[in-house]
TORPA-4810 file (N, C-alpha, C, O; in nm, 3 decimals):
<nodes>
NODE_1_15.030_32.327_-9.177_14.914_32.251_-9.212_14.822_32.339_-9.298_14.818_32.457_-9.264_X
NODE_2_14.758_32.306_-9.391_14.652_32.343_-9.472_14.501_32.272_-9.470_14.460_32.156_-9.464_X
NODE_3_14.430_32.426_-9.481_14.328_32.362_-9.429_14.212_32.322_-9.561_14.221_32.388_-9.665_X
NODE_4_14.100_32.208_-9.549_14.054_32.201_-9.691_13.971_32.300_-9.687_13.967_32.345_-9.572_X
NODE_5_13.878_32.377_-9.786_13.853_32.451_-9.839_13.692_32.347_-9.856_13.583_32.404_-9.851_X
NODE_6_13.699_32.247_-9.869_13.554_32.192_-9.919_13.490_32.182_-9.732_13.371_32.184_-9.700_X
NODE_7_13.613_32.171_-9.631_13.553_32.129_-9.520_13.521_32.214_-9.460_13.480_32.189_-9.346_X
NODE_8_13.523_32.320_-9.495_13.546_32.422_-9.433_13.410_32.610_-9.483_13.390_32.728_-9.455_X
NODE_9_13.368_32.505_-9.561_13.282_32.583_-9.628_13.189_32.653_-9.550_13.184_32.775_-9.561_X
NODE_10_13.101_32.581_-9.459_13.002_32.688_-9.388_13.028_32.794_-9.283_12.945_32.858_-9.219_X
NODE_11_13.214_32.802_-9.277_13.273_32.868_-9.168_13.296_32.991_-9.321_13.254_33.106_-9.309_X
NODE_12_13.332_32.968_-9.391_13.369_33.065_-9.525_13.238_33.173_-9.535_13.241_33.295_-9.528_X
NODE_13_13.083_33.052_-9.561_12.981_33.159_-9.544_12.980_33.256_-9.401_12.946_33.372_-9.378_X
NODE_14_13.037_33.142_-9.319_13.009_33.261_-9.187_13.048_33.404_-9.196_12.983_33.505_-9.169_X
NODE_15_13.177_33.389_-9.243_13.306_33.528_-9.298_13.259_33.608_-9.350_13.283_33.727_-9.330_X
NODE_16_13.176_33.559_-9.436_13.137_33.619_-9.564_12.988_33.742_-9.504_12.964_33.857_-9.541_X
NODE_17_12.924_33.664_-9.414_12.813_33.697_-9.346_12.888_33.816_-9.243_12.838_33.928_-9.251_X
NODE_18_12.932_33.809_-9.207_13.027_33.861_-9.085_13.090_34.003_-9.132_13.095_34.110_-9.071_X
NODE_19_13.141_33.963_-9.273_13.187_34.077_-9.330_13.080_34.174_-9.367_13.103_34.294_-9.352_X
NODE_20_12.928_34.120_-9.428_12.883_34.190_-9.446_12.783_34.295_-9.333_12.727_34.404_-9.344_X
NODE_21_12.798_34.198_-9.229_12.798_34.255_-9.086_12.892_34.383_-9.057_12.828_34.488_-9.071_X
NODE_22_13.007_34.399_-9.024_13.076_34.478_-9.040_13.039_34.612_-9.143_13.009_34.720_-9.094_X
NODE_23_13.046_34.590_-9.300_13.015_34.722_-9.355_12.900_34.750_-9.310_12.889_34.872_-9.309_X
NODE_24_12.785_34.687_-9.262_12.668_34.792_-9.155_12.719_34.857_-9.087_12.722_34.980_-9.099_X
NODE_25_12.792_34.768_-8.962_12.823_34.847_-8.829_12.893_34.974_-8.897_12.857_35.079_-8.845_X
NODE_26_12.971_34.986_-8.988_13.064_35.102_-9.072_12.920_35.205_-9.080_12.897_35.291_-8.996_X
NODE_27_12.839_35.179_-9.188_12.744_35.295_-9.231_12.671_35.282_-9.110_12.566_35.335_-9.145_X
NODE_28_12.653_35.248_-8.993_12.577_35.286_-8.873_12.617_35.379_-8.846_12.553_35.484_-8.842_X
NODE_29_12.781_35.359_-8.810_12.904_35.474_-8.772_12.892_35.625_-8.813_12.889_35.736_-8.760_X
NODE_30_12.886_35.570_-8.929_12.877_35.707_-9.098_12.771_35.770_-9.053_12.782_35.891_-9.035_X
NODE_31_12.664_35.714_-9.027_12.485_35.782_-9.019_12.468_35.839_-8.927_12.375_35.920_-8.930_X
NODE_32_12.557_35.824_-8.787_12.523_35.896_-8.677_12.418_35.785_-8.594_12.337_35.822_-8.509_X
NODE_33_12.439_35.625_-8.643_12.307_35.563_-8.538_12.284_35.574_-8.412_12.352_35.667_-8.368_X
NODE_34_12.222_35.524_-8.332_12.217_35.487_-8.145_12.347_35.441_-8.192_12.381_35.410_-8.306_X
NODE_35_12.440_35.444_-8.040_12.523_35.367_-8.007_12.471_35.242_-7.959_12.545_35.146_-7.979_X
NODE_36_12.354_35.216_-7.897_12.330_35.080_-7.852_12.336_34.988_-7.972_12.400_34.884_-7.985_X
NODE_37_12.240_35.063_-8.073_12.226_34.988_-8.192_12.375_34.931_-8.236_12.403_34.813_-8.255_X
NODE_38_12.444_35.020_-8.244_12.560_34.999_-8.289_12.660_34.905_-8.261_12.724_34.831_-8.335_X
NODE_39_12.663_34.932_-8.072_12.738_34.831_-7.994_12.635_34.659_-8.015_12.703_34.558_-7.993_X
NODE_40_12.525_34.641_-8.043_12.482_34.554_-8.098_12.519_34.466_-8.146_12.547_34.352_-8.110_X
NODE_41_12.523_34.551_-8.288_12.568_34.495_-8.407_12.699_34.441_-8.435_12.726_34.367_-8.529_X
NODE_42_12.779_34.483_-8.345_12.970_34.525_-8.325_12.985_34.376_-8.270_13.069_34.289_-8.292_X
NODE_43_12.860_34.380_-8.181_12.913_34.237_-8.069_12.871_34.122_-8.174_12.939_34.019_-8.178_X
NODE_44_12.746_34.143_-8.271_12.698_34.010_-8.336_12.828_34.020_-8.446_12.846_33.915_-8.508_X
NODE_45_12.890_34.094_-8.468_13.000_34.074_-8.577_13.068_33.995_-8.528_13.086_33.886_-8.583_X
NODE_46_13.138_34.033_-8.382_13.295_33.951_-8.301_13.215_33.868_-8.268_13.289_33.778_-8.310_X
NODE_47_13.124_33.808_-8.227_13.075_33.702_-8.206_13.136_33.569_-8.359_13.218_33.478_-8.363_X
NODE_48_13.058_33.620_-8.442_13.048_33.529_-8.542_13.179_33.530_-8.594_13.201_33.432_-8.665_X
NODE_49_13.274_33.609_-8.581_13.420_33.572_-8.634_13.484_33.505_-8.484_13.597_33.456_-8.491_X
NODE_50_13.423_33.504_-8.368_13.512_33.415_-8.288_13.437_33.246_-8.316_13.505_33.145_-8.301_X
NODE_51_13.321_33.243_-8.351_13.313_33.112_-8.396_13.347_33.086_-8.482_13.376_32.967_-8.488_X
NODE_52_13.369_33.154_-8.589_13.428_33.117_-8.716_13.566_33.056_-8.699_13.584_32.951_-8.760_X
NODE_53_13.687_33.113_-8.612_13.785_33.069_-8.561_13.814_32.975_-8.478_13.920_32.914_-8.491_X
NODE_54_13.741_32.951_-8.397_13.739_32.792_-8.312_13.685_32.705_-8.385_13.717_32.591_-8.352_X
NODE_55_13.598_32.713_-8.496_13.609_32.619_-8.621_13.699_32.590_-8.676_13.733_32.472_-8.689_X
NODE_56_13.746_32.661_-8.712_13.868_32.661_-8.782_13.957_32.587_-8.733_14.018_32.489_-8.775_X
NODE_57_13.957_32.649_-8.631_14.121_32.555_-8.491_14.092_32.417_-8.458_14.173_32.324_-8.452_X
NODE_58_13.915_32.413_-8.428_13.888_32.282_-8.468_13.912_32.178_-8.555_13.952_32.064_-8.533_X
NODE_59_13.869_32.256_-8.696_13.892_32.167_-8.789_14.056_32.120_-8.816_14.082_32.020_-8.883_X
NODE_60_14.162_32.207_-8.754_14.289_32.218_-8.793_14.344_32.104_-8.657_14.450_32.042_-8.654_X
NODE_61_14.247_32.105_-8.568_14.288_32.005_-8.441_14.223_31.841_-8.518_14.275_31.731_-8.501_X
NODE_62_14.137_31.860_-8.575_14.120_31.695_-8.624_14.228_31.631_-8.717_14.297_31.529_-8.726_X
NODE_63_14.206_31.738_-8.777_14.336_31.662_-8.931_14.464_31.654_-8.844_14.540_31.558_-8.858_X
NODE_64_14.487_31.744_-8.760_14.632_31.692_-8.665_14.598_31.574_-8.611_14.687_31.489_-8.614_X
NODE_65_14.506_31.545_-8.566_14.498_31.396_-8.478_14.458_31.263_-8.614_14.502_31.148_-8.600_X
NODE_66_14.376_31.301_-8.730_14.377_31.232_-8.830_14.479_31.182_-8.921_14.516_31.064_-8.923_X
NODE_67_14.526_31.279_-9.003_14.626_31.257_-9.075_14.779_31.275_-9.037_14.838_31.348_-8.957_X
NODE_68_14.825_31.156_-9.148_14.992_31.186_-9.063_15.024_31.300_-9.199_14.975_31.346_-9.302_X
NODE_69_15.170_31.306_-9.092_15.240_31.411_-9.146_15.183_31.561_-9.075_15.244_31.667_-9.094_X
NODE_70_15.069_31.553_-9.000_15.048_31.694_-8.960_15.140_31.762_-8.890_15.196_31.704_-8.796_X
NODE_71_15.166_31.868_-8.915_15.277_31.967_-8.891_15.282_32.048_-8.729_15.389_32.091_-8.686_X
NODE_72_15.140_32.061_-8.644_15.155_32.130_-8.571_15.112_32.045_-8.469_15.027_31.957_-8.487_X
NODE_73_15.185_32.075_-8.329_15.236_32.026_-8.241_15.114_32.058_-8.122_15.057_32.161_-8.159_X
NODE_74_15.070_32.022_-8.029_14.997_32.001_-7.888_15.016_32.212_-7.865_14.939_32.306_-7.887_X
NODE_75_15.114_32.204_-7.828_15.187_32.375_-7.794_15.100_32.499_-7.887_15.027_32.594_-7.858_X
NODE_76_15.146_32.445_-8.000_15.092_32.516_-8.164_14.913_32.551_-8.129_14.846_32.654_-8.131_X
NODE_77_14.885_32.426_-8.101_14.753_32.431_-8.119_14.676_32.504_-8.005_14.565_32.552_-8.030_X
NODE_78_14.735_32.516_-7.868_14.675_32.588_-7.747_14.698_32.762_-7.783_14.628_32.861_-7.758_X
NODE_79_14.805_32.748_-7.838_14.809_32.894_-7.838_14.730_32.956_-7.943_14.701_33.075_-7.939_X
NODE_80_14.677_32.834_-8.087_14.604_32.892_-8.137_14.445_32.948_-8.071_14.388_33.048_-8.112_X
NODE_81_14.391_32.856_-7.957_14.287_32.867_-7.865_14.288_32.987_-7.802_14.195_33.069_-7.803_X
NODE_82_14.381_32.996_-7.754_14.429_33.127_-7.666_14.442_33.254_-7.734_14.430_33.369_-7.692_X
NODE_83_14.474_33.201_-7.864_14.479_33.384_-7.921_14.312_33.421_-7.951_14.281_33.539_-7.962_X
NODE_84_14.211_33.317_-7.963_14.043_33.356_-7.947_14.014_33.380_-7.808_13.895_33.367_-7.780_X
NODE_85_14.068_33.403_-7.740_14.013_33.369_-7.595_14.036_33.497_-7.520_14.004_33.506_-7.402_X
</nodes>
């Protein structure tokens, strides 16, 4: 299954946000910050890429129940849940 790209857009900014989350937590690393600070920042990163992904699985669970021809199966789709979990 493929996913659209127009529906999917404010999960793309999330990524995008997320990533730039990440190269902080990196130059926190680099700088010698608090670790609290750090572990912080680490958690608001995996945070926002685990929602970004149950969006995703979401959006990939509607078009399976919407459109025919969808490719992935009841099974397919739990384990995609499970690999965020």
């Amino acid at each position: 299954m493929e996913l659209d790209a127009t529906e999917l857009k404010p999960v793309i900014n999330r990524l995008k946000r997320a990533q730039g989350q990440l190269a902080a937590v990196t130059r926190m690393v680099e700088e010698g910050r608090e670790c609290k600070d750090v572990v912080m920042q680490l958690s608001a990163v995996s945070k926002a890429l685990d929602r970004a992904g149950f969006a995703i699985i979401a959006t990939g669970l509607e078009q399976c129940l919407t459109r025919e021809g969808a490719s992935m199966d009841k099974a397919e789709m739990e384990k995609l849940f499970l690999s965020l979990a």
